[in-house]
C-alpha positions as CSV (number, residue, x, y, z in Angstrom):
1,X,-79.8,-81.7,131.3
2,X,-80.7,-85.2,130.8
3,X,-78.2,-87.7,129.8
4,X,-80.9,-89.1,127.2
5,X,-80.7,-85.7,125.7
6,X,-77.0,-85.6,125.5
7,X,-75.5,-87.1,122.0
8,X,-73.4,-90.4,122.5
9,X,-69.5,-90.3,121.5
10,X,-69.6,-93.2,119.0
11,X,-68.2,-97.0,119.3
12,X,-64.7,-96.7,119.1
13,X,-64.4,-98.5,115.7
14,X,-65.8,-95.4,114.3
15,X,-63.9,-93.0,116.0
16,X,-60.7,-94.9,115.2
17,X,-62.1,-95.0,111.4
18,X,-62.4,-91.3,111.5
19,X,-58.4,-91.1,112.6
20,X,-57.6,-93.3,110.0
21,X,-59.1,-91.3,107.3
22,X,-57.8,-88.2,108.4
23,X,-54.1,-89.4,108.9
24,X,-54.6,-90.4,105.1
25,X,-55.9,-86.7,104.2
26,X,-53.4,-85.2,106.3
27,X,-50.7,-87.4,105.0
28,X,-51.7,-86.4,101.1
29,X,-51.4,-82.6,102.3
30,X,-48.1,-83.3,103.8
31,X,-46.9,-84.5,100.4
32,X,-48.0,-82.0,98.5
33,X,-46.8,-79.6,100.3
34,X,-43.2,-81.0,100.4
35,X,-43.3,-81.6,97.4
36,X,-44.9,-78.8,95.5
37,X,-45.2,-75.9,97.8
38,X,-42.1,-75.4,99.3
39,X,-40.2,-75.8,96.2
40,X,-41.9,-73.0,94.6
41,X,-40.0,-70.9,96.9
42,X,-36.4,-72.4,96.4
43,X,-34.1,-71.4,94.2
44,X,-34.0,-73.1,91.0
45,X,-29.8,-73.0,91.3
46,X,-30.0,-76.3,92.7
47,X,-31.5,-78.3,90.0
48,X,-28.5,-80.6,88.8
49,X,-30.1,-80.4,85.3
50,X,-31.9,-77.3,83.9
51,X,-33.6,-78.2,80.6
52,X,-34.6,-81.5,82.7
53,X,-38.8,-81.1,81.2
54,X,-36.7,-80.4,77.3
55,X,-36.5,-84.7,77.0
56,X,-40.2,-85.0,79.3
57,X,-41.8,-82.4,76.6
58,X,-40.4,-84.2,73.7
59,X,-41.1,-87.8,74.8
60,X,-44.8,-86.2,75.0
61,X,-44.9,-85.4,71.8
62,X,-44.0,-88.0,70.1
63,X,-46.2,-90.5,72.2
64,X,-49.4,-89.1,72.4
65,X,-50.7,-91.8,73.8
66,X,-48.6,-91.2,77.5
67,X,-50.0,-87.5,77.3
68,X,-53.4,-88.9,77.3
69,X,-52.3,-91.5,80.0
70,X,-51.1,-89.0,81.7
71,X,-53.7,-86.7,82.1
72,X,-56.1,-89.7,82.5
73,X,-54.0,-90.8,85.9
74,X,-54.5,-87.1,87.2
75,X,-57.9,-87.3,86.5
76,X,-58.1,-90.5,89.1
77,X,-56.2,-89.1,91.4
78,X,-58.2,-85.7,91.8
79,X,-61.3,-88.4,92.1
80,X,-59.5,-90.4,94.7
81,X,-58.9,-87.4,96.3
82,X,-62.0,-86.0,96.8
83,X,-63.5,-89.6,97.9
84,X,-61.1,-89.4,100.4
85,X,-62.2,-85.7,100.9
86,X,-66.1,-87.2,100.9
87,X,-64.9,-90.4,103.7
88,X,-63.7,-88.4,105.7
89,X,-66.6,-85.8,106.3
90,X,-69.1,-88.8,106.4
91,X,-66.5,-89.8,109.5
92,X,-66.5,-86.8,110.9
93,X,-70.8,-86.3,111.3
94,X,-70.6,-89.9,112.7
95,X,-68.5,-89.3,115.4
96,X,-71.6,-88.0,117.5
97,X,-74.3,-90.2,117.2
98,X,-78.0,-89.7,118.7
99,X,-78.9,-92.3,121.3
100,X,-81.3,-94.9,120.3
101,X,-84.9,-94.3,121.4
102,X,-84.7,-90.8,121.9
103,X,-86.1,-89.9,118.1
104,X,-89.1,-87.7,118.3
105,X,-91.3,-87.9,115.6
């Protein structure tokens, strides 16, 4: 096999783009996992208060305005999120890169 057949490994600016992105994605599973995940599986014993959402709930419903605030920031975030999602794939299909002058047409 040729070596002008071969695909490149990119400049390392991409490849260290790529590991950036992906620390990010792998951070934000990390946190929900710590933080949603594995406390599904706890015991709700150690809760120091157990009507804690009672006062969240109510404050909802007498502002309307922070449910809708609310539900708007979770809306970003799952858009965020899948950018990131979207960054990091484009990363990852850079990483190999054809040589120059090798495109057949």
């Amino acid at each position: 096999m040729d070596e002008v057949d071969c695909p490149m490994i990119a400049r390392p600016k991409i490849i260290l783009r790529f590991l950036f992105l992906l620390g990010f994605l792998l951070l934000e599973a990390g946190l929900v996992i710590a933080f949603y995940v594995i406390p599904k599986f706890h015991s709700h014993e150690a809760q120091s208060h157990q009507f804690i959402l009672l006062p969240v709930v109510g404050v909802l419903h007498k502002f309307p305005g922070l449910r809708i605030l609310g539900l708007a920031f979770w809306g970003i975030l799952a858009l965020v999120n899948a950018g990131l999602i979207l960054l990091v794939w484009r990363a990852f299909k850079n990483l190999w890169i054809e040589p120059q002058g090798t495109h057949n047409e």
